[in-house]
N, C-alpha and C positions, 0 to 999 in steps of 0.2 A: 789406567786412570792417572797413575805417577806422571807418565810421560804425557799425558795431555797435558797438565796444570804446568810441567816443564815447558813444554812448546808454547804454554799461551804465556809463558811469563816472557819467555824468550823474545816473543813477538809483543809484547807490549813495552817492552827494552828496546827493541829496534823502533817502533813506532814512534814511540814515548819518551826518546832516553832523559828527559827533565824528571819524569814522575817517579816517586817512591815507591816500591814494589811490596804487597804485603809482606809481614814479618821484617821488612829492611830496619836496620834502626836510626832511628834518628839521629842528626850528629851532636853534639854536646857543646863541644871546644868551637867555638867558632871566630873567625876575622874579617873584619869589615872593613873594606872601602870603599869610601863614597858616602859623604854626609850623609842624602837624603834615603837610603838606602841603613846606614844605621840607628837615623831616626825613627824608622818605621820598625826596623827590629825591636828597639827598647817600647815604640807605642803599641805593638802585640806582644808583649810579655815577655820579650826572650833575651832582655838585659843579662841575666845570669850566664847567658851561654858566652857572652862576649868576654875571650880572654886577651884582643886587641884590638885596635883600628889605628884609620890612617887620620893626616894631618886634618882632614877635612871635616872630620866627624868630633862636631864639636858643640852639640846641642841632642841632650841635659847635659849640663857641665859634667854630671860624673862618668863620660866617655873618655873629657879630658885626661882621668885617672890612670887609664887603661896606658899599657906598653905601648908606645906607638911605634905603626908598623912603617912609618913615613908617606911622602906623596900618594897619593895613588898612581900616577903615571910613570913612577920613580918606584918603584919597589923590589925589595931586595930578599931574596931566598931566605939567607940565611935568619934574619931576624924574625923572619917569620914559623920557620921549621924550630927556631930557639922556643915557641910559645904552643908547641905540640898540636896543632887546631888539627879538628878533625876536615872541617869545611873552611874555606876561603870564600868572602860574600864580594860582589862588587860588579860594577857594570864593565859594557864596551870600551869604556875609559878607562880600566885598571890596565895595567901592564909594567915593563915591557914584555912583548909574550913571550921571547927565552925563559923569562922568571917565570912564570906560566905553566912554562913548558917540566921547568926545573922540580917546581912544585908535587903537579902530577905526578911525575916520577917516582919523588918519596911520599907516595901516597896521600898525599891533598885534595880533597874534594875541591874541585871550583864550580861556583854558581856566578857565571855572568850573567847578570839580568840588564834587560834593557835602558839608554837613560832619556829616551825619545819623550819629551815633554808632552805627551797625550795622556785622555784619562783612559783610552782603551787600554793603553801601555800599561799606565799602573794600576789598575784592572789586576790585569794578566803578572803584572809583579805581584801585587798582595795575595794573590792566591796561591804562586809560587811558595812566599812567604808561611803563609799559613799551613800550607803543608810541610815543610820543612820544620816547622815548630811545633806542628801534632796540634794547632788550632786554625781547622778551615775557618770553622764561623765568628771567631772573631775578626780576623784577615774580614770576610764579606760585611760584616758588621760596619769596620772601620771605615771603607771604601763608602759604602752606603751614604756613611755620615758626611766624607770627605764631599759627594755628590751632592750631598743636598746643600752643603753650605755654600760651594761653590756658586749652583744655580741661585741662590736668595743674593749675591752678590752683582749675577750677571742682572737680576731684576733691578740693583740697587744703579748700577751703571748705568743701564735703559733708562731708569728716570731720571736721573743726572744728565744723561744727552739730551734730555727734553728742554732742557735751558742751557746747554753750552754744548759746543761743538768737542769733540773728543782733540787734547792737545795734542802736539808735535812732538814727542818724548826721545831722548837718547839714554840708553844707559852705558855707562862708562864703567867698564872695570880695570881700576890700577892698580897700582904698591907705592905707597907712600908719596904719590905724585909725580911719578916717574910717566911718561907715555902708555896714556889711556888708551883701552879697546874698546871698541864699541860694538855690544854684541847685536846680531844681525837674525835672520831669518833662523830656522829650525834650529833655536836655543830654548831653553827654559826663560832669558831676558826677554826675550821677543815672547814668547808666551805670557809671562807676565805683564808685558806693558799691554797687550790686548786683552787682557782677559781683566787689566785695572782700568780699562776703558782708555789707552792712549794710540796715538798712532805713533809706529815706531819709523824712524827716520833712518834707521841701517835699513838697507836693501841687500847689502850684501850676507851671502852666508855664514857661518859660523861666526869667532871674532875675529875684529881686523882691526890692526892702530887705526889711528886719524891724528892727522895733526892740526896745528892752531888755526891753518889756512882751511880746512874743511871742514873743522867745527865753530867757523866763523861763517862758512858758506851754506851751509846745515842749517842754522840758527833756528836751537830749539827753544822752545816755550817753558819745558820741563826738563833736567837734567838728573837721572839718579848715579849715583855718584854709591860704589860698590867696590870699598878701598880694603886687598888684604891684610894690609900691616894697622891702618889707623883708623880709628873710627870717628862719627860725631863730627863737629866742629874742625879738630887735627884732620880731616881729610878733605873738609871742604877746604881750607887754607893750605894744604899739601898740591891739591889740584888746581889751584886757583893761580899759585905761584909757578906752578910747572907749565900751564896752560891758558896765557894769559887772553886769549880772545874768547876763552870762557866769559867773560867779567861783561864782555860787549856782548854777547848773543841775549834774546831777549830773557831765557833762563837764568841770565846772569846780573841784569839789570835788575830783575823782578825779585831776585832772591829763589827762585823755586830751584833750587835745588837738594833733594832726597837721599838721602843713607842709607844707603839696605844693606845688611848683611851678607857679602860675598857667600856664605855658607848653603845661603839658597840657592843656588845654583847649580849646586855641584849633585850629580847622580841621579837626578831626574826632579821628579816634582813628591816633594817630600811635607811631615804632617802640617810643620809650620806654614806652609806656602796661602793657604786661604788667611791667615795674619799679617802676610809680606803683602800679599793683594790689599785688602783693605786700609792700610798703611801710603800703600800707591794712591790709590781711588780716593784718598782726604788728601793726599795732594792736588790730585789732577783735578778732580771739583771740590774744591775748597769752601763753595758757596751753599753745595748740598749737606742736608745733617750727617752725621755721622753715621758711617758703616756700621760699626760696633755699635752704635744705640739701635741703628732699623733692625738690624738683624739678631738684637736682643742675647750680642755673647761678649765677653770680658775679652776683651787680647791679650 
């Protein structure tokens, strides 16, 4: 009987190797990279476990507190084996994988979770998640909620297209006004701009500069504007100045242009994101009531 319960564990370790095996313990010490990815740890209860994260994880402020472990793309062994973590949290984007590899080595858990902007995707992370915390059903609870609000949003966008055609959108991500990217197809940007009801005008993959001469030829209607150094107003005037056929496209003429916080972006689609949406969607239909009154929640 020993040795069956051996072999079946055996064989659910090869099958499985994501899943926690009975009696396994849960890890404690844990580090996080990837904003959206440490948002959703602290919105399942598991703030305590976090003894650091990276640059990007910066919402509740009190993550700010935490050691930071640097970039996620950019990260480094030794700061991290200095804060004893049992596990390393972080998606396809953490790296580089030598450190990775380093990690492992001195016996570091890593959990790469995916940062594929679908809700199958984060689905399939929240329940990662919830296992690794010793709470499945909050993990299915949250996802739940995150679903339904999303769909009351897509209803809210459907009746907004019944009087205006979905606008031409570019979102731009810079530093300080330096040479915008403009994020394109299978990003969380492109997610966002369709699922706030806009069409997005990158065709291109991932991001890619653009310069003054193609974002004059582009000429978008909506521009969100997703600056890491400055925020508000200092970014629309950072970008404005660095990119002056901004000023001539019709987003620029009209004033539509939006500030979203770079931090959305980053590690998939995270708790904030149904707030970052409706924030889009009172831009893009300006003429419809408010998101936040239809759907009867506080942002």
């Amino acid at each position: 009987m020993r040795l069956a319960h051996i072999l079946g564990g055996l064989m659910a370790a090869l099958m499985f190797p994501g899943l926690l095996l009975a009696g396994e313990s849960l890890p404690q010490r844990w580090v996080s990279s990837g904003g959206a990815l440490s948002e959703w740890v602290v919105r399942l209860g598991g703030e305590a476990r976090l003894v650091g994260a990276d640059t990007t994880s910066r919402h509740p402020q009190s993550l700010t507190q935490l050691p930071s472990i640097g970039y996620q793309r950019q990260l480094a062994a030794e700061g991290i084996l200095a804060l004893r973590p049992d596990l390393l949290l972080g998606t396809e984007e953490m790296g580089p994988p030598p450190v990775l590899e380093q990690l492992k080595a001195a016996g570091v858990r890593i959990e790469q979770l995916s940062a594929r902007p679908e809700l199958d995707t984060l689905q399939a992370n929240l329940q990662r998640l919830g296992v690794l915390l010793g709470d499945e059903a909050a993990a299915q609870s949250a996802f739940a909620d995150y679903q339904e609000r999303l769909q009351e949003q897509q209803r809210w966008v459907e009746q907004a297209q019944r009087e205006q055609d979905a606008p031409a959108v570019l979102l731009l991500l810079g530093h300080a006004g330096g040479t915008p990217m403009a994020g394109g197809r299978e990003t969380v940007a492109d997610w966002m701009i369709q699922h706030a009801g806009g069409r997005n005008l990158a065709t291109h993959p991932g991001f890619r500069g653009l310069s003054n001469e193609a974002l004059l030829a582009l000429d978008p209607e909506v521009v969100i504007i997703a600056d890491r150094a400055l925020e508000g107003e200092a970014a629309k005037r950072a970008l404005l100045q660095q990119n002056p056929a901004l000023a001539q496209t019709r987003a620029g003429r009209a004033g539509r242009l939006l500030v979203l916080d770079p931090t959305l972006l980053v590690g998939g689609l995270g708790p904030r994101m149904p707030d970052g949406l409706a924030m889009l969607a009172a831009g893009f239909y300006p003429a419809s009531p408010s998101l936040a009154v239809e759907v009867g929640r506080q942002l």
